[in-house]
C-alpha positions in Angstrom: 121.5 123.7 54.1 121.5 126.2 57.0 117.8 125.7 57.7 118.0 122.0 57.4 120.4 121.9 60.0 118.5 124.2 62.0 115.6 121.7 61.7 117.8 118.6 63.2 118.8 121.1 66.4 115.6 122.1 67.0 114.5 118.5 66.5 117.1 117.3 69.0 116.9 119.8 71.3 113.0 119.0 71.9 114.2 114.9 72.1 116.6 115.9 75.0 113.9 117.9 76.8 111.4 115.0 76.6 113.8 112.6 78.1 115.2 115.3 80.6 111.7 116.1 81.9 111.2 113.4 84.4 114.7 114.0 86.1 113.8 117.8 86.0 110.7 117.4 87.4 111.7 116.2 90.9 111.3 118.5 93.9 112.7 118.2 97.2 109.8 119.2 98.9 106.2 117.8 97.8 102.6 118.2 98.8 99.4 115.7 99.1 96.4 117.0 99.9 92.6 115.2 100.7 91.4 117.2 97.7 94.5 117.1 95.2 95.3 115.6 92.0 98.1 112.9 91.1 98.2 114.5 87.8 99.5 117.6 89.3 102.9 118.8 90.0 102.7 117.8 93.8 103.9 121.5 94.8 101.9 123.2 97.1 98.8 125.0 95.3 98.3 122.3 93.0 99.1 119.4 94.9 99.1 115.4 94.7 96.2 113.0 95.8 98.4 110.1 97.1 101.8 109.6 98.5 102.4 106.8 95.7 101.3 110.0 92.9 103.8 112.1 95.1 106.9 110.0 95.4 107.6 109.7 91.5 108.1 113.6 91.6 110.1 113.9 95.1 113.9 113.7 94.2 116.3 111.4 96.9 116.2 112.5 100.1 113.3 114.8 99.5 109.7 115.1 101.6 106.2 114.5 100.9 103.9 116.9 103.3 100.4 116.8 103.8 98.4 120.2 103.3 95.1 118.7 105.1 93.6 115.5 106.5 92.8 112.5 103.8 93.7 109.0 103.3 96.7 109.1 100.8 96.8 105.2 100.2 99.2 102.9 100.0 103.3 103.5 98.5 106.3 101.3 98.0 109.3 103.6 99.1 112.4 102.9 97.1 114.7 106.0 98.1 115.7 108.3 100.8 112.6 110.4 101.3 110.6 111.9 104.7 106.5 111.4 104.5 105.6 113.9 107.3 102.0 114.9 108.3 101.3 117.1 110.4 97.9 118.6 109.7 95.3 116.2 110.6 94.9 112.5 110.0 96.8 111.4 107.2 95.7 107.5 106.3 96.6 104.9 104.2 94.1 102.3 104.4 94.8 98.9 102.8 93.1 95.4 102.6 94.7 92.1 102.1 98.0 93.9 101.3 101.0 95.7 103.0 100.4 99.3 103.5 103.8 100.9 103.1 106.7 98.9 101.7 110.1 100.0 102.1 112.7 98.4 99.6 115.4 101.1 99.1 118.9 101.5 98.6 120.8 99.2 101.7 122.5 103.0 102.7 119.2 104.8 102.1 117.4 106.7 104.9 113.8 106.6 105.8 111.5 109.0 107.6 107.7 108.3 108.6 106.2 110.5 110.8 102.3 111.4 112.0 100.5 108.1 109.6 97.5 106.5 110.8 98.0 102.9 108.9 94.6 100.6 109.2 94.7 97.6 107.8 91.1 96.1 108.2 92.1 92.3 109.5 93.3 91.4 106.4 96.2 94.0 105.4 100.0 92.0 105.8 102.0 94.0 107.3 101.7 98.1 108.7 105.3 98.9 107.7 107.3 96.0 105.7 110.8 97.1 105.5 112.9 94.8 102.6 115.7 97.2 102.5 117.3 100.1 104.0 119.6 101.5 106.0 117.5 103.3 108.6 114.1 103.7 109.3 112.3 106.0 111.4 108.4 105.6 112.3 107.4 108.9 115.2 103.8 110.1 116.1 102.4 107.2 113.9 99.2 104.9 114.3 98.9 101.3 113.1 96.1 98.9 113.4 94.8 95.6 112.0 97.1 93.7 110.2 97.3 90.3 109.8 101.5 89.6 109.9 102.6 92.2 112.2 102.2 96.2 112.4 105.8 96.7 111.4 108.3 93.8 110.1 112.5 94.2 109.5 113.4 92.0 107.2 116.4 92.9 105.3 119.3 91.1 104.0 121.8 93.4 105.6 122.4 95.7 108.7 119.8 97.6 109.3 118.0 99.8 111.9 115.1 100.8 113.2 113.5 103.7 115.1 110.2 103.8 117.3 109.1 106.9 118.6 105.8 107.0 119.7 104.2 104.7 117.7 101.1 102.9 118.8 100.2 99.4 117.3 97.3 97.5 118.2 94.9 94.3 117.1 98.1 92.9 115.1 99.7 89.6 114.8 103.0 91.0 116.3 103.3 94.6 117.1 106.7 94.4 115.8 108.7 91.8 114.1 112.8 91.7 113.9 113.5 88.6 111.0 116.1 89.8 109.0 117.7 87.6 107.0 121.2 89.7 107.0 121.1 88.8 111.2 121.9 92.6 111.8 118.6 93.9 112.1 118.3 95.9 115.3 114.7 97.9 116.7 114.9 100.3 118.8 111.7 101.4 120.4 111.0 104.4 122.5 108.1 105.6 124.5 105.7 103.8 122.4 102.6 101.7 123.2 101.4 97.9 121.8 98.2 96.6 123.3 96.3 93.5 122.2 98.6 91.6 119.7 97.7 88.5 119.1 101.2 87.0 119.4 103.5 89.2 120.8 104.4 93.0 121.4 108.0 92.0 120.1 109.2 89.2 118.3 112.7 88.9 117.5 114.4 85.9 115.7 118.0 84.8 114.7 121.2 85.3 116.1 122.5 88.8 115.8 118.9 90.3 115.4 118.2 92.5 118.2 115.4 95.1 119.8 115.6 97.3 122.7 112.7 99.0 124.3 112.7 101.6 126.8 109.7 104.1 127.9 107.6 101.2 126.6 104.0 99.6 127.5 103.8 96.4 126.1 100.2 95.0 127.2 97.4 92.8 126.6 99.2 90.3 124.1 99.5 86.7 124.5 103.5 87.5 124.8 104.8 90.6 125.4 108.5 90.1 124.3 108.9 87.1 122.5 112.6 85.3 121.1 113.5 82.4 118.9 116.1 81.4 117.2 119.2 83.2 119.0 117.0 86.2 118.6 117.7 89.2 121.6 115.4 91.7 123.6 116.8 94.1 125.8 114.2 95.4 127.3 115.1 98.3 130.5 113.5 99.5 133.7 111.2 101.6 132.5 109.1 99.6 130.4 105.6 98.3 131.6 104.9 94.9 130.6 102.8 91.9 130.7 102.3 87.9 131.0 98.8 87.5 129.5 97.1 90.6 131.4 98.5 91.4 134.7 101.6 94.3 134.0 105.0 94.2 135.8 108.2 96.5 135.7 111.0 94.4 133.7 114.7 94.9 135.4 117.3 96.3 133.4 119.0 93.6 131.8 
């Protein structure tokens, strides 16, 4: 009798450790590398190949690091989590599709910092941001995409933060649409240059983007509204009507 219930423990005990495993699993810190593996753990010496391998094992409010330059691909970002690189280029390269999707939690915070995000004429959107709370996008490249670099499109107050971030060869550089109307950008010292139709396009009331520190050039608008949409864009921006820059008054 003993042994027989020693059999259903042991039994159960290896049950509960299967299910626990995933949970268990989850660092706070995790690592990608050029040369790495998705079937690995993601910790440092035997790291992932892809931020999308890496983000299944990075707990909430975690971070993915890169160990070395490579093109991680694209992710769809559904928690608080950091994706820092700071060791050489770190891609994500997509075609015909949106490169990093962001549909968290609407209190969930958002860090993206060093990317180079190409999307080949035919990728969506750079950055498409369904859902979060706040999103921060620092040191970051994006190029190519057919909708606009970066889109806010949320269904409730939101924000978002541009730190040096250079967008170029993009529909709109970025794009403020969110459905909740409390969708604010805020873009510093950052650089868009030959968007097709604007630098910044905000629409509908209560949406809102302010740029300071800003070069906004080459685009067939540089700050574009519709809709009840607002710019506030300062004194220290450089912008321009089709090519020829000019110093915007605070306002």
């Amino acid at each position: 009798m003993h042994k027989y219930l020693s059999r259903i423990l042991v039994a159960f005990v290896a049950i509960f450790m299967l299910q626990a495993s995933p949970a268990m699993a989850q660092a706070t810190r995790t690592w990608v590398s050029g040369v790495g593996d998705d079937a690995n753990p993601c910790s440092r010496t035997a790291p992932c190949k892809t931020f999308a391998g890496a983000i299944s094992k990075t707990a909430a409010g975690g971070e993915i690091n890169t160990l070395d330059p490579g093109g991680f691909g694209a992710v769809t970002i559904t928690k608080s989590i950091t994706i820092r690189a700071e060791n050489g280029v770190a891609g994500v390269l997509v075609s015909g599709t949106n490169a990093i999707v962001i549909n968290a939690g609407a209190s969930d915070r958002i860090v993206l910092e060093g990317l180079d995000i190409e999307g080949l004429g035919t990728g969506l959107n750079g950055v498409n941001i369904l859902q979060a709370r706040d999103v921060v996008v620092r040191n970051t490249s994006i190029r190519n995409f057919t909708t606009s670099g970066i889109t806010l499109n949320t269904p409730a107050k939101a924000n978002l933060t541009l730190e040096n971030v250079f967008i170029t060869n993009s529909n709109n550089a970025v794009r403020v649409t969110s459905s909740g109307l409390q969708g604010t950008a805020r873009i510093y010292d950052s650089l868009f240059v030959t968007n097709t139709t604007a630098g910044v396009f905000v629409s509908g009331a209560g949406n809102v983007a302010e740029v300071s520190g800003s070069q906004i050039i080459v685009s067939t608008k540089c700050l574009s509204i519709a809709a009840g949409g607002v710019i506030r864009s300062y004194g220290d921006n450089v912008l321009c009507p089709g090519d020829a820059p000019v110093i915007v008054p605070k306002g």
